[in-house]
KEDREN-577754 format. One line per 3 residues: number of its first residue (from 1); their letters; for each residue x, y, z of C-alpha. Coordinates in pm, 1 decimal. Layout:
BEGIN
NUM	a	X:Y:Z ~ ...
//
This chain:
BEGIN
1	xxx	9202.2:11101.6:11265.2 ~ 8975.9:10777.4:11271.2 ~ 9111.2:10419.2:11381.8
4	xxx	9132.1:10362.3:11027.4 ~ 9250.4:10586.5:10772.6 ~ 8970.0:10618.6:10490.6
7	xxx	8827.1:10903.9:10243.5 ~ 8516.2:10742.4:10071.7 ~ 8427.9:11067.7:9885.9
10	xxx	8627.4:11276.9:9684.7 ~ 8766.8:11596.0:9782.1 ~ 8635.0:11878.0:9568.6
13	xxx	8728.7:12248.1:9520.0 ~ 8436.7:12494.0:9699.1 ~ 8333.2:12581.1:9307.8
16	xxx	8306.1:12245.0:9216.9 ~ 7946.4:12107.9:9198.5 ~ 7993.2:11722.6:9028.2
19	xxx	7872.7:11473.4:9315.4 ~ 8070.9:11159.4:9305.9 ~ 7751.6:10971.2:9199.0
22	xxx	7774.1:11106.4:8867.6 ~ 8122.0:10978.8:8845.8 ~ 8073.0:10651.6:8689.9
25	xxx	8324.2:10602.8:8426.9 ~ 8642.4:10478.7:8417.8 ~ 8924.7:10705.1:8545.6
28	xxx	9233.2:10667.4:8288.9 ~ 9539.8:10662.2:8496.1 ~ 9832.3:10969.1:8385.6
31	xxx	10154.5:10824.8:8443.6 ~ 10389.5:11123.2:8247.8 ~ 10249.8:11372.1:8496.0
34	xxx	10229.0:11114.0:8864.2 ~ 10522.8:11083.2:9083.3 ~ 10634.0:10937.6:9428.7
37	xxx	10884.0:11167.4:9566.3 ~ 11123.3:11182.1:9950.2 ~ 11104.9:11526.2:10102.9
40	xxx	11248.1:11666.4:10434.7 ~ 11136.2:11608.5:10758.5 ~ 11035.3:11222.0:10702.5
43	xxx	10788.1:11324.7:10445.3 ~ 10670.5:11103.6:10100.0 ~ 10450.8:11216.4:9860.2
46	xxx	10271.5:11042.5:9593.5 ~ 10087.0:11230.5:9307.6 ~ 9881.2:11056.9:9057.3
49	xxx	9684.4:11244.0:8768.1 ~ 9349.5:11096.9:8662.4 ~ 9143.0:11179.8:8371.7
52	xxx	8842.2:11223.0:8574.9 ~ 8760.6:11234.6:8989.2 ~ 8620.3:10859.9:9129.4
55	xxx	8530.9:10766.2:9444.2 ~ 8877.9:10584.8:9644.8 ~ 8954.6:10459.0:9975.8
58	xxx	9257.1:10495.4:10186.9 ~ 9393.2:10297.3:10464.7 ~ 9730.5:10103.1:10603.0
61	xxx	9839.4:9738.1:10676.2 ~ 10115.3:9602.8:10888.2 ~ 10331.9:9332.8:10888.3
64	xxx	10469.9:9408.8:10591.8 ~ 10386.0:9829.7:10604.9 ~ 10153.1:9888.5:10328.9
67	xxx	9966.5:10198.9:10203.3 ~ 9622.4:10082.6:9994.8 ~ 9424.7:10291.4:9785.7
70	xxx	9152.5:10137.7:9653.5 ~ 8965.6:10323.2:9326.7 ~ 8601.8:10276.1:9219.8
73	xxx	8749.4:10245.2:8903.6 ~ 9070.3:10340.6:8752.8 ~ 9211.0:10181.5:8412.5
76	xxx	9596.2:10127.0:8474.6 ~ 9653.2:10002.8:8119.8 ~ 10002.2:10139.0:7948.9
79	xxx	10078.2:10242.2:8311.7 ~ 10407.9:10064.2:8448.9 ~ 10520.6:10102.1:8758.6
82	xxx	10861.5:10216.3:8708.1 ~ 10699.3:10505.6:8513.4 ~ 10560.1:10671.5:8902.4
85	xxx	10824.5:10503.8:9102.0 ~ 11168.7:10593.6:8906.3 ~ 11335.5:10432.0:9215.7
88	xxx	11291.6:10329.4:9591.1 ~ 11232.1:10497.3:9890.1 ~ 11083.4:10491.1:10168.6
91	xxx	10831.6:10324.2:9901.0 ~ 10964.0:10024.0:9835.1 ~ 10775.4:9863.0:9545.8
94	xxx	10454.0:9997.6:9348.9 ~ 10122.7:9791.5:9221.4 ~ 9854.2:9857.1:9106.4
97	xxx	9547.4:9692.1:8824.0 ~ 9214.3:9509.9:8862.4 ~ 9119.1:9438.1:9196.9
100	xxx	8775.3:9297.2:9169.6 ~ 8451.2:9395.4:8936.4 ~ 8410.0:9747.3:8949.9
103	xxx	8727.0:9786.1:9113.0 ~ 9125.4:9857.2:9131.2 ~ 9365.2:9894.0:9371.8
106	xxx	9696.7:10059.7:9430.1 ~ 9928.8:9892.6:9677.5 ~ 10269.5:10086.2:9796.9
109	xxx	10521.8:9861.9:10013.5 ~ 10694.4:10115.5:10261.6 ~ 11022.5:10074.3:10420.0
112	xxx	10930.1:10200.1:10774.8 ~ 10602.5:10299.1:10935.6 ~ 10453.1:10567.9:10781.2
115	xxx	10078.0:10750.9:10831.2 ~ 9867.2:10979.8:10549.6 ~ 9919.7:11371.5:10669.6
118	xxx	9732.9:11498.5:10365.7 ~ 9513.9:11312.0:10158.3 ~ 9302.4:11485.4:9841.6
121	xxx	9153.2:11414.1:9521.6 ~ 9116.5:11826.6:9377.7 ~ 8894.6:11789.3:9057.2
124	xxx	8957.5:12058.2:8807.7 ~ 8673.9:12284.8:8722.1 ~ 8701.7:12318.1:8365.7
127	xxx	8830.5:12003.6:8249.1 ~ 8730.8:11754.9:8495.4 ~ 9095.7:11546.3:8558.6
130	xxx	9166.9:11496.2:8907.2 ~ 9469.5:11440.2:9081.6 ~ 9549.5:11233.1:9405.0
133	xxx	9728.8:11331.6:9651.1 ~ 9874.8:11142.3:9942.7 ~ 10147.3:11269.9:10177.0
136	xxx	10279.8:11062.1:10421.3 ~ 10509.0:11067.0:10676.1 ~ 10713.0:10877.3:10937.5
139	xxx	10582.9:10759.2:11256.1 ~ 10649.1:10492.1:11555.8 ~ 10544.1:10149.8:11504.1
142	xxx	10319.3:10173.9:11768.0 ~ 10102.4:10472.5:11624.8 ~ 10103.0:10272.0:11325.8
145	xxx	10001.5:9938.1:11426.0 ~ 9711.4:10120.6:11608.6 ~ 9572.4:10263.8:11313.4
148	xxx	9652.9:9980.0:11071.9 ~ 9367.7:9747.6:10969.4 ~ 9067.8:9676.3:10690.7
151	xxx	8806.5:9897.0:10688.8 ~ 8491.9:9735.9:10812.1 ~ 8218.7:9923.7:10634.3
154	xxx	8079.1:9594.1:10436.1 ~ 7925.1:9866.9:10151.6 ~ 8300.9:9808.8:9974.0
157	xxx	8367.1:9491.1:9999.6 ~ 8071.6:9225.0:10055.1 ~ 7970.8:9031.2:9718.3
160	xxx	8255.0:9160.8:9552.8 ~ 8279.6:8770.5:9457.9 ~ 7926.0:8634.6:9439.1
163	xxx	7967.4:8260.9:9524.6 ~ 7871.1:7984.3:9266.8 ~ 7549.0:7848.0:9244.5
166	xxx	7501.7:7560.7:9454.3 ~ 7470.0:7234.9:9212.6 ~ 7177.9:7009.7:9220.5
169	xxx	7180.0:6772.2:9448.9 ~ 7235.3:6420.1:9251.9 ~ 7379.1:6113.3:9384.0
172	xxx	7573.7:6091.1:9020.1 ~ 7724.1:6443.8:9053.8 ~ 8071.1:6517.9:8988.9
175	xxx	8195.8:6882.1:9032.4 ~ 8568.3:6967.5:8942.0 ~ 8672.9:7315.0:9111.3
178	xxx	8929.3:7444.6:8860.0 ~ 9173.5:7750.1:9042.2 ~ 9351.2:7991.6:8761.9
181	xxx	9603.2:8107.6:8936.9 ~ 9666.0:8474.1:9031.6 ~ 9481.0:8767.7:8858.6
184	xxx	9411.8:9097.3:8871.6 ~ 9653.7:9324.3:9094.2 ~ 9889.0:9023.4:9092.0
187	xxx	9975.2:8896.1:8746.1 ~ 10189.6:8627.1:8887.1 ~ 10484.0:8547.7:8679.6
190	xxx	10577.8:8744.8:8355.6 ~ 10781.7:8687.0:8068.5 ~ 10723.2:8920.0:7765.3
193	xxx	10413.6:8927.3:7615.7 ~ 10312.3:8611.3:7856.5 ~ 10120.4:8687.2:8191.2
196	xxx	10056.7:8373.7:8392.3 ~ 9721.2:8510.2:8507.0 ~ 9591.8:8548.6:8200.6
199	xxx	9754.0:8217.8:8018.0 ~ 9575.7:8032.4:8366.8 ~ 9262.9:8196.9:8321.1
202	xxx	9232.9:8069.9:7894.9 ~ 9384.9:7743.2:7988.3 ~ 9110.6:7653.8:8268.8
205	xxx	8803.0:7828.6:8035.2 ~ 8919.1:7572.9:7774.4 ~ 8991.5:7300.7:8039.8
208	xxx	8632.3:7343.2:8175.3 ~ 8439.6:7315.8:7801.5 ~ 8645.3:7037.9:7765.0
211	xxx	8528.5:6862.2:8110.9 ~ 8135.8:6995.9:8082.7 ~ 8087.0:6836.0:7731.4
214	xxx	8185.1:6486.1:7940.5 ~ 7903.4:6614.0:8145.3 ~ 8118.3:6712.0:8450.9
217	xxx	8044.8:6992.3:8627.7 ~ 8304.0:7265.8:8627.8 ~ 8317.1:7606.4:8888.8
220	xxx	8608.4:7797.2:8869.9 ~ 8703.0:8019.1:9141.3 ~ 8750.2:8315.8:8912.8
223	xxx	8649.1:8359.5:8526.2 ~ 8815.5:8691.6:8524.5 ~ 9075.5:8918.0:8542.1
226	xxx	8967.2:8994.7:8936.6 ~ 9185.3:8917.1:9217.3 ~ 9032.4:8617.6:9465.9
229	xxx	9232.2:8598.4:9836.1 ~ 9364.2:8215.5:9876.8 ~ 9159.5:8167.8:10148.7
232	xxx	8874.7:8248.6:9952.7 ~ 8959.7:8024.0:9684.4 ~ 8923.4:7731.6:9904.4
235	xxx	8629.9:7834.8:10034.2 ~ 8450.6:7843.4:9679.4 ~ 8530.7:7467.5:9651.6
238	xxx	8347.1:7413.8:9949.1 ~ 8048.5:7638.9:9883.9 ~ 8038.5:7441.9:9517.7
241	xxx	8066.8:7095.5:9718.7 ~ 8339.9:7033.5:9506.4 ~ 8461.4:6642.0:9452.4
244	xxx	8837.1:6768.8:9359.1 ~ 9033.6:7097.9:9339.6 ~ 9325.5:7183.2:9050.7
247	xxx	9512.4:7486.9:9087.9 ~ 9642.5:7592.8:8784.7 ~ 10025.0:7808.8:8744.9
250	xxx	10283.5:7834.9:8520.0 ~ 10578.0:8009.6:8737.9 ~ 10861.9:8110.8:8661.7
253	xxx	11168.8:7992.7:8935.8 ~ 11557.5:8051.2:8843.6 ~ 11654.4:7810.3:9146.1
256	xxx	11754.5:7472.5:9002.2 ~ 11709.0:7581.0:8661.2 ~ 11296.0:7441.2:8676.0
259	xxx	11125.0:7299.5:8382.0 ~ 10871.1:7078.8:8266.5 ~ 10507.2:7008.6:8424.8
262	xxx	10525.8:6977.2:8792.4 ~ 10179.0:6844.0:9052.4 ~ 10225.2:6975.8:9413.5
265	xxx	10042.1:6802.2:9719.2 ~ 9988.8:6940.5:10055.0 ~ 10268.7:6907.6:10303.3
268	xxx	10426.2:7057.7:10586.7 ~ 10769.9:6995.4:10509.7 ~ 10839.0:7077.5:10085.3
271	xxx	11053.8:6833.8:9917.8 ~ 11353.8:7082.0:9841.5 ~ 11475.4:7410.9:9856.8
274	xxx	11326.2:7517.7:9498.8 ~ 10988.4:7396.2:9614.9 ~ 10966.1:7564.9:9937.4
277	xxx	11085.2:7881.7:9778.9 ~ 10799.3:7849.1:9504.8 ~ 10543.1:7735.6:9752.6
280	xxx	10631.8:8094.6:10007.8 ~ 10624.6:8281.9:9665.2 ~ 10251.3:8141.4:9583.7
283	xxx	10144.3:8191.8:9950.9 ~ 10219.1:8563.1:9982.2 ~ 9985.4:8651.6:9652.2
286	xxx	9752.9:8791.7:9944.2 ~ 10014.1:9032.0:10062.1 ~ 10103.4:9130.7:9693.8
289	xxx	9708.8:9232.8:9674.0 ~ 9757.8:9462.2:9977.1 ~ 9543.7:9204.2:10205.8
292	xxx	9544.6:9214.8:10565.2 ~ 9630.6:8886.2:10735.1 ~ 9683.8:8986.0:11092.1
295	xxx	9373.6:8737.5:11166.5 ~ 9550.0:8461.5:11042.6 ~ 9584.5:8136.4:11288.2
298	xxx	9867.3:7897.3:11256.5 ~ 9711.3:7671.4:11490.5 ~ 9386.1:7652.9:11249.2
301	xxx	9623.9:7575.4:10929.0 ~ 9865.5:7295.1:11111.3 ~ 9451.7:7137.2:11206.9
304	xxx	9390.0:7110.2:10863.2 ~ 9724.8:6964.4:10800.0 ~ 9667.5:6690.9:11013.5
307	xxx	9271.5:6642.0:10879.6 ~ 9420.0:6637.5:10514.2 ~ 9655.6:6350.3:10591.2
310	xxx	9370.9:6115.6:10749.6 ~ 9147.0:6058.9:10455.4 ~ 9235.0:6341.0:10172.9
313	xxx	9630.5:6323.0:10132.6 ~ 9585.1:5948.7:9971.2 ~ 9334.0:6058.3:9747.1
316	xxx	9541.6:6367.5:9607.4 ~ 9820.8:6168.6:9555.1 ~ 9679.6:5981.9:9341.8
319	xxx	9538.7:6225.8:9152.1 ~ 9892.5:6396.1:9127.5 ~ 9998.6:6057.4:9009.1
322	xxx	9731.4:6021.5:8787.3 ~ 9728.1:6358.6:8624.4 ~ 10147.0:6386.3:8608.8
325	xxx	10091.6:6034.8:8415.9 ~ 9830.6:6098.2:8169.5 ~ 10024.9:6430.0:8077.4
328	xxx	10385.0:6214.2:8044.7 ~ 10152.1:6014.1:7829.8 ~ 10051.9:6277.2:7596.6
331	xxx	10435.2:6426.9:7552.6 ~ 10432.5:6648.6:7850.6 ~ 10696.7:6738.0:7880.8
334	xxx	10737.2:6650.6:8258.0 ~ 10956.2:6774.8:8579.7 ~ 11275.8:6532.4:8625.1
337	xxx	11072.5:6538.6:8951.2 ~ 10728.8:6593.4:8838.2 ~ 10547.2:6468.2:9140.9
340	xxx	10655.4:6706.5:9488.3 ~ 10471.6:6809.6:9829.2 ~ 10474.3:7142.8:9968.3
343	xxx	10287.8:7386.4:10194.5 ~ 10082.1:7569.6:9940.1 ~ 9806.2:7762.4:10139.5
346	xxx	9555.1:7692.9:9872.3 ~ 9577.6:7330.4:9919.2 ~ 9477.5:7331.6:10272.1
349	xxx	9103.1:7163.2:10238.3 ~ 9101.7:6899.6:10460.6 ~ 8816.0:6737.1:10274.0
352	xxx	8864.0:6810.9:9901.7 ~ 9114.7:6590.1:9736.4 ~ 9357.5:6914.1:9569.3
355	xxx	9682.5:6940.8:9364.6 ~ 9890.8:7257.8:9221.3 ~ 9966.8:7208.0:8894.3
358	xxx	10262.4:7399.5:8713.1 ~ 10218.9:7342.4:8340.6 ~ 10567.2:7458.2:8280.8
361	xxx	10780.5:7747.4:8401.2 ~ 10827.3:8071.8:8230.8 ~ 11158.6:8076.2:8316.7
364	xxx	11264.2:7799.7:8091.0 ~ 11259.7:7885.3:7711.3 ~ 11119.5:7572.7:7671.7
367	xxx	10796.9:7563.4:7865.9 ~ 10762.0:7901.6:7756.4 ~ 10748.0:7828.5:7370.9
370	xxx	10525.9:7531.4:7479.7 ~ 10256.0:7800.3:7708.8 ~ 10238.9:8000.3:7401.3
373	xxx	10163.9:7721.6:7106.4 ~ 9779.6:7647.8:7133.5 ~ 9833.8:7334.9:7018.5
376	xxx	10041.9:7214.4:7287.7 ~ 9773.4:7375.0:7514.5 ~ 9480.3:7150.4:7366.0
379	xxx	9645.3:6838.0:7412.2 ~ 9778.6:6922.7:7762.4 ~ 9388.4:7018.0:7819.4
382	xxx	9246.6:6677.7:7660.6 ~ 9541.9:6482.2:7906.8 ~ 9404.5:6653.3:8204.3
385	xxx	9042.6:6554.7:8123.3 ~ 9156.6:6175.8:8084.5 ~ 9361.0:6172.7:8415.2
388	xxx	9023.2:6338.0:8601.4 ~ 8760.7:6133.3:8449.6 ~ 9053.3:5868.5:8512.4
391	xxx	9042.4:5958.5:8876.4 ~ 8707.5:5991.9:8943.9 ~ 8665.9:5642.9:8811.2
394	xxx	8899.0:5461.0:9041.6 ~ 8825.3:5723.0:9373.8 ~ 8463.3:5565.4:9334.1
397	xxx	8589.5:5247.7:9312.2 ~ 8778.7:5292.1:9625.8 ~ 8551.7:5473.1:9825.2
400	xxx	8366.6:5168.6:9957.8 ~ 8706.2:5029.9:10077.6 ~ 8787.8:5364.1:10229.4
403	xx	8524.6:5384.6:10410.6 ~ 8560.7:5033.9:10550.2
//
């Protein structure tokens, strides 16, 4: 067995002669027939019934224990996950959906350290369904730690986000780097018929006309359903030389009963309990999407800390302040608190002013009806506009005295 634990083509019967090139369509996911299942010996398997062979991926991640199987492409709508996992064992917690263009992932949270002992995709000769099939079983933590990792064959994963175009370079140019929150494998919070990825992604797209027909330049960091790593959020501001950075959520948080529209700024130290609970919630979306952070550096992330405070911090909070008043201003309604500080990883430029904006919180019946009326939408979109072209305003009024 390799380092890493991958299968890039699909395993056929000897009869079978379909190459996986000619398997371009999209593979409906079965869920009446798939199952995860405990047997003896430390053994789990995991079935899943496909309407057609693709070409998929295996391989494990640590700290949390992960299995990943990535699928080039399966549909997982109507699927839920309680419908493969009827309950946990040593697979914790199931998910699966859009992973980026062209692809999907599956992403099984394991209670102890486990390693594929079979893996096979058998394609059926008359009918063409295909069903995959993963056993795994227990191991040391050593054995899997050393086996553990992303694969690094770049033919899976490079451009799977092209980066915007850079913008002209103009001396009167002013770019606005909007950030829906979430998307794809990781819907963020859900209540009903309401997904926050997909009420982030609208509310940005009609954010953005709103900005561009005031002749501001807009890049978003994703304009579909596609999952986009936090780290690679931030980095899309910079690659679009971006002059301020909105992340966009609508959460929903039980702790302290949270309502009303709410602007985060960066901080080491959150301003309560329900904060820092909502700001380690938003900062493990990468580990929800089954990616590996074992290269992560604290030291790197408490360096941009102290950057942001020099020159940056200022600047975002008063674009918190000027965005949390220009929405008070048009009804909100607002947070008893709306204006907090907390370590949200996607606020860690050190040279792009940035705020996290909750719109409202699923959770309360309130913000929810409001999230679903459009027209409470479009005027919480045309107060945004006001506070950033309000913003931009005074930050170039300042910036001669800052630099002083």
């Amino acid at each position: 067995m390799r380092h890493i634990l991958i299968l890039f083509l699909l395993v056929f019967g000897p009869a079978n002669t379909v190459s996986a090139q000619e398997l371009t369509a999209l593979a409906r996911v079965d869920s009446a027939p798939s199952m995860i299942e405990d047997g003896w010996f430390g053994r789990t398997h995991l079935t899943l019934h496909l309407s057609q062979g693709v070409p998929f991926r295996v391989f494990m991640l640590d700290e949390p224990p992960r299995l990943v199987v990535d699928f080039r492409e399966a549909d997982w709508r109507g699927v839920n996950a309680s419908d493969i996992l009827t309950e946990p064992g040593r697979i914790t917690a199931l998910r699966f959906g859009a992973f980026q263009p062209g692809w999907s992932r599956l992403v099984a949270d394991l209670s102890e350290p486990m390693l594929p002992e079979v893996i096979a995709m058998p394609v059926g000769r008359d009918d063409g369904r295909a069903i995959l099939e993963i056993t795994l079983k227990t191991t040391d933590q050593a054995a899997f730690s050393a086996r553990a990792g992303t694969p690094k064959d770049q033919g899976w994963t490079e451009a799977i986000v092209a980066p915007p175009a850079q913008p002209d370079a103009k001396q009167d140019r002013f770019t606005v780097v909007l950030d829906p929150g979430h998307g794809g494998i990781d819907p963020g919070a859900e209540r009903g018929d309401v997904v926050e990825k997909d009420l982030m992604l609208s509310f940005a797209r009609a954010l953005a006309d709103t900005l561009r027909r005031d002749e501001i330049e807009v890049v978003l960091t994703r304009d579909a359903d596609i999952f986009v790593a936090l780290e690679h959020r931030v980095a899309l501001a910079h690659q679009a030389q971006g002059d301020l950075f909105i992340s966009l959520h609508a959460d929903s948080l039980s702790q302290g009963g949270a309502k009303g529209a709410t602007v985060y700024i960066l901080s080491d130290q959150a301003s309560d309990a329900a904060t820092e609970h909502l700001a380690s919630r938003h900062n493990r979306s990468d580990i929800i999407a089954g990616s590996d952070l074992t290269g992560s550096d604290d030291q790197v992330a408490s360096v941009l800390l102290d950057l942001a405070r020099q020159e940056t911090e200022p600047r975002s909070a008063m674009l918190a302040d000027t965005l949390a008043k220009s929405m008070a201003e048009a009804g909100g309604p607002m947070n008893r608190r709306p204006l907090r500080r907390a370590g949200f990883s996607v606020l860690k430029s050190a040279d792009i002013p940035s705020v996290l904006l909750e719109l409202g919180f699923l959770s309360s019946k309130r913000d929810l009806t409001n999230l679903r009326d459009p027209v409470w939408r479009a005027i919480m979109v045309a107060a945004l506009a006001d506070g950033i072209r309000s913003w931009r305003d005074a930050d170039a009024a300042r910036a001669a005295l800052v630099r002083q």
